[in-house]
C-alpha positions in Angstrom: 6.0 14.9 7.7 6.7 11.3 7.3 7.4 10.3 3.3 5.2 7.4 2.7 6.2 4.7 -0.2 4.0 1.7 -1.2 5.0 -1.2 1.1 5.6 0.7 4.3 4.3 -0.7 7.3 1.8 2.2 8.9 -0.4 2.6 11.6 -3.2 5.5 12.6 -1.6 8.2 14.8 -4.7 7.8 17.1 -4.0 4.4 17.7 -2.2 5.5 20.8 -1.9 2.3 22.8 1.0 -0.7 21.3 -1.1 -3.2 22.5 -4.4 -2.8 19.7 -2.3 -0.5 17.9 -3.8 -1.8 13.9 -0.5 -2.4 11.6 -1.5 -1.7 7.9 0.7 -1.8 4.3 0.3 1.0 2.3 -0.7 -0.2 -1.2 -0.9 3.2 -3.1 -0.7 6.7 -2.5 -2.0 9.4 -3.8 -1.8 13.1 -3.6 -3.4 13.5 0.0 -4.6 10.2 1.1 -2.9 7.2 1.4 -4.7 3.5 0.8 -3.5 0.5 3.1 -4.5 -3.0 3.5 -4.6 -5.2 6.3 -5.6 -8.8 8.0 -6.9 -9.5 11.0 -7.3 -13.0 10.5 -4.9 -13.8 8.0 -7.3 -14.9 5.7 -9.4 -11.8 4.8 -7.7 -8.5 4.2 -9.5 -4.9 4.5 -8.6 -1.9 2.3 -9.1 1.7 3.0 -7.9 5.3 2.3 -6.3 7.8 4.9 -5.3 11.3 4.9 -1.2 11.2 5.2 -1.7 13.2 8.0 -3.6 10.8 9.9 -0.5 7.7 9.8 2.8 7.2 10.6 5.8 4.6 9.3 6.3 1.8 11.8 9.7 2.5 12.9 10.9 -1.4 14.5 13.7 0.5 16.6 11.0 2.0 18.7 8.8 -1.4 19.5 8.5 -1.0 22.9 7.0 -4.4 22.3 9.2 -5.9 20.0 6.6 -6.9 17.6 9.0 -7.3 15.0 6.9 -7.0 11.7 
């Protein structure tokens, strides 16, 4: 299982496509869920909580796209 710390860049495992894959920050964490925030529009930001199980860490070395956040 993926170790999660507050700043990591995440996305939802069911987000199975790179191309509207939906990058998030995790803000805090607590014992089973994690909360994230995120912009689409650089101007507003969301916040939500998800289940750790439910994420993974955006690893840059496997951007097939080279998104480079």
């Amino acid at each position: 299982m993926d170790e999660f710390k507050i700043g990591d860049i995440v996305f939802l495992r069911s987000d199975c496509m790179y191309i509207c894959r939906l990058y998030m920050t995790v803000q805090s964490i607590s014992d089973n869920d994690i909360t994230c925030v995120w912009s689409v529009d650089r101007e507003s930001f969301s916040e939500c909580s998800f289940p750790k199980e439910s994420l993974s860490i955006y690893d840059p070395s496997k951007d097939i796209l080279n998104i480079g956040y």
